[in-house]
C-alpha positions in Angstrom: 173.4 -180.7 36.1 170.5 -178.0 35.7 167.6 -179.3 34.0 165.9 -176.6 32.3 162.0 -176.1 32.8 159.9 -176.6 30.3 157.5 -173.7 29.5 155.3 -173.7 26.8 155.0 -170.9 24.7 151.7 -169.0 24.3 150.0 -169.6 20.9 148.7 -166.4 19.3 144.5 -166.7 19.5 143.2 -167.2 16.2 141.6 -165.3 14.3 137.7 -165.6 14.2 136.9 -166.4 10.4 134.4 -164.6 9.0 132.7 -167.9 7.5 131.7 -168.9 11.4 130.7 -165.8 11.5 127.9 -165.9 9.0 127.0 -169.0 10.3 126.2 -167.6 13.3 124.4 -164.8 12.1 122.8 -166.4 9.5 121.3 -169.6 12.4 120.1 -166.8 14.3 118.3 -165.3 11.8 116.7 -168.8 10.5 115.8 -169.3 14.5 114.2 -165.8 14.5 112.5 -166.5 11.3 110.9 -169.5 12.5 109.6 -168.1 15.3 108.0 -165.5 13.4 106.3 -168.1 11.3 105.4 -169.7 14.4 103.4 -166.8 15.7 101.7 -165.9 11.8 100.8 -169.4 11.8 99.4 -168.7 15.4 97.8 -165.6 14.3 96.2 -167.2 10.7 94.9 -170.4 12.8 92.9 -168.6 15.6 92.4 -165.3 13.5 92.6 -165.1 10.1 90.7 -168.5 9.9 88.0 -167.1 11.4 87.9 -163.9 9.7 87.8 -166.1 6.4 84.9 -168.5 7.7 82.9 -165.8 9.5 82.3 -164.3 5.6 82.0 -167.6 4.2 79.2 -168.6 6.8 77.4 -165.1 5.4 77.8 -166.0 1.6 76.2 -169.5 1.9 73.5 -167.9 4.6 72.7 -165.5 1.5 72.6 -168.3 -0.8 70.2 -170.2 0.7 68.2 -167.2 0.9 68.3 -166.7 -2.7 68.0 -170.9 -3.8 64.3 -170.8 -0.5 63.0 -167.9 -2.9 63.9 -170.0 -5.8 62.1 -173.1 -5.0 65.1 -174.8 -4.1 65.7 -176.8 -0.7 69.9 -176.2 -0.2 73.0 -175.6 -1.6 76.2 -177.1 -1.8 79.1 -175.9 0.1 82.2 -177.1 1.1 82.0 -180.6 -0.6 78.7 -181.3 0.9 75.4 -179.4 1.5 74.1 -176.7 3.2 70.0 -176.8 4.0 69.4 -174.8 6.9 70.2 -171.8 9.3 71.1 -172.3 13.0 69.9 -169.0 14.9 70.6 -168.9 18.7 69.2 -165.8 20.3 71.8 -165.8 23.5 74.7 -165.5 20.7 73.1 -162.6 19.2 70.0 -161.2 16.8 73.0 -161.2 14.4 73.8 -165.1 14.9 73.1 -166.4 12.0 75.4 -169.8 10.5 74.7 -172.2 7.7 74.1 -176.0 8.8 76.1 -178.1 6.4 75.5 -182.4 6.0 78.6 -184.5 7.7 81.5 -183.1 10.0 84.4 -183.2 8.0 87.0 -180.3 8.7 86.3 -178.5 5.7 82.2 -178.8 6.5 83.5 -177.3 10.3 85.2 -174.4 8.2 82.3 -173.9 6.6 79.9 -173.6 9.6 77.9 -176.2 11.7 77.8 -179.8 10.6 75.1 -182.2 11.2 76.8 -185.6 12.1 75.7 -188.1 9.7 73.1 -190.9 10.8 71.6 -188.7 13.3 67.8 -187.4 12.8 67.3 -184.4 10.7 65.9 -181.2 11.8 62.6 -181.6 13.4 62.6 -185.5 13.0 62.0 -188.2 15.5 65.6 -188.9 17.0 68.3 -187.5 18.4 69.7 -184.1 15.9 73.5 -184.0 16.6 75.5 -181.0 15.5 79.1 -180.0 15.9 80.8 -176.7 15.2 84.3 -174.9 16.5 84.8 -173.4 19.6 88.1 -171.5 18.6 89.3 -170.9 14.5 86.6 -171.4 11.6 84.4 -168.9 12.5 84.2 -170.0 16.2 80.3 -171.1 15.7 80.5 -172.7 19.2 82.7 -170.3 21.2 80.0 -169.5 23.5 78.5 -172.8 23.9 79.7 -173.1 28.5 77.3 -170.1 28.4 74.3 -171.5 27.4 71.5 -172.3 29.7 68.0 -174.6 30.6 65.3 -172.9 28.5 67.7 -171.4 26.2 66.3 -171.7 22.4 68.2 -173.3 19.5 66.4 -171.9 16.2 66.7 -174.2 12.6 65.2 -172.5 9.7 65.1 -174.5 6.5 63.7 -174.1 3.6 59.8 -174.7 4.5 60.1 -174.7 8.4 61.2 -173.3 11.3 62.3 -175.8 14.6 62.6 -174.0 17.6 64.6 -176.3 20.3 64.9 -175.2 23.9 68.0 -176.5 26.0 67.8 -178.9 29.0 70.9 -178.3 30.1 73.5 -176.1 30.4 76.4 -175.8 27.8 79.3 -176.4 30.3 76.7 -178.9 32.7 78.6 -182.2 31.2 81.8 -183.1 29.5 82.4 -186.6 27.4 85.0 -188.2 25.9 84.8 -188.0 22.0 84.8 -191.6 22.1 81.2 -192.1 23.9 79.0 -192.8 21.6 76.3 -192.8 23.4 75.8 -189.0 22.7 74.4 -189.5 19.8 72.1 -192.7 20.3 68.5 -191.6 19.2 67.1 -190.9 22.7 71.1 -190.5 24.7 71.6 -192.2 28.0 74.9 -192.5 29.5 75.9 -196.1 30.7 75.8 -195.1 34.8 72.5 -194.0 33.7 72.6 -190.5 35.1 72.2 -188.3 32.3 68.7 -189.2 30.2 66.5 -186.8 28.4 64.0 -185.7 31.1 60.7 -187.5 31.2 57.7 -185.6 28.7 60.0 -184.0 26.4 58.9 -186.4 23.6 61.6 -188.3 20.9 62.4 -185.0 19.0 66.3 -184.4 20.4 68.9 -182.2 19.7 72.3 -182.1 21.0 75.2 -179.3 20.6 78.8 -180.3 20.8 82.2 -178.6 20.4 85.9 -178.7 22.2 85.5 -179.0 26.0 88.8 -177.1 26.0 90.2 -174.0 23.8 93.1 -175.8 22.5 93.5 -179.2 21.5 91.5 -182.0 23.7 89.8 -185.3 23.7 87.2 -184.2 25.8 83.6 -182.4 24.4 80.6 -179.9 25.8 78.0 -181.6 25.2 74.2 -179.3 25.5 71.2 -181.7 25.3 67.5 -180.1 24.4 64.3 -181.3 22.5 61.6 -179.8 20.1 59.4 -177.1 21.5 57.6 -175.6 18.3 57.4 -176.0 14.3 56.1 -172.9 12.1 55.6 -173.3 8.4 57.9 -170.3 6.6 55.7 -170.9 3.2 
């Protein structure tokens, strides 16, 4: 008896439906999309944020100009207050940026923020301020390039405080955690880094973002009070 082979017969290929098309055009198109928003988001974050802030920091610059003339001691800005310029000649004749209370992340968008509980421009203490390196105006960008000797200039209403730098911008980095930083007269725990001996108890300490993207870690630039002129 002859069996008789099995063969199967070969199915016609079906036809591609033009529904999976569209779904694949249209997911490639969504993926595209999102990568463009990706890169404007980029783009607004490390660009367009600054281009806002840098003419924000001018406005309330100008308007502490106008409220000095006026008798008045600050404004307010960003939810809080702004009562003095920051000037630092290595950035620039043009370097001029508002100093607002607190260090909120609208304050930071504003310009330089003046941590709270820490001594006030030209007071006995420790002066802590904190500003962007990257987005917002980028207040701090240049901050590793500061140097000893370098001057930090606060104008307020009545006064000018000119601060020279002990150290370097990019000499230490801390954790945002140590606290420390900010004590009136800072001394790390290992007890190598102390304001050097005859400076006197009128501080000042610049920090920002150790890194240009996100990090824990902060440049921290230590100084103390050289001079005070009377601007009345």
């Amino acid at each position: 008896m002859t069996r008789t082979r099995y063969t199967p017969r070969h199915r016609a290929a079906r036809p591609v439906r033009a529904g999976g098309r569209r779904v694949v055009v249209w997911s490639g198109a969504s993926l595209a999309l999102a990568g463009v928003g990706v890169l404007a988001w980029a783009g607004w974050q490390y660009v367009g944020s600054s281009w806002v802030s840098e003419r924000r920091h001018t406005a309330i610059v100008d308007d502490l100009a106008t409220a000095w003339q006026g008798g008045e001691d600050r404004v307010g800005a960003a939810g809080s207050a702004a009562s003095a310029v920051v000037r630092i000649p290595r950035f620039g004749e043009d370097y001029a940026v508002p100093l607002l209370a607190g260090s909120s992340e609208e304050v930071l968008a504003a310009g330089i923020g003046h941590l709270e509980g820490t001594a006030g421009p030209g007071q006995r203490g420790n002066f802590v301020v904190a500003a962007h390196r990257v987005t917002h105006g980028e207040p701090f960008a240049e901050l590793p390039a500061l140097e000893p000797g370098d001057e930090v200039v606060v104008e307020t209403a009545h006064h000018r405080f000119t601060y020279v730098l002990d150290t370097g911008g990019d000499e230490l980095t801390v954790r945002f955690s140590d606290g420390w930083v900010t004590d009136p007269r800072p001394v790390s725990p290992d007890g190598r880094v102390e304001p050097p001996a005859g400076v006197g108890e009128r501080l000042i300490t610049l920090t920002t973002c150790a890194e240009l993207f996100h990090t824990d870690d902060r440049l921290v630039a230590f100084g103390h009070l050289r001079s005070v002129e009377s601007t009345v």
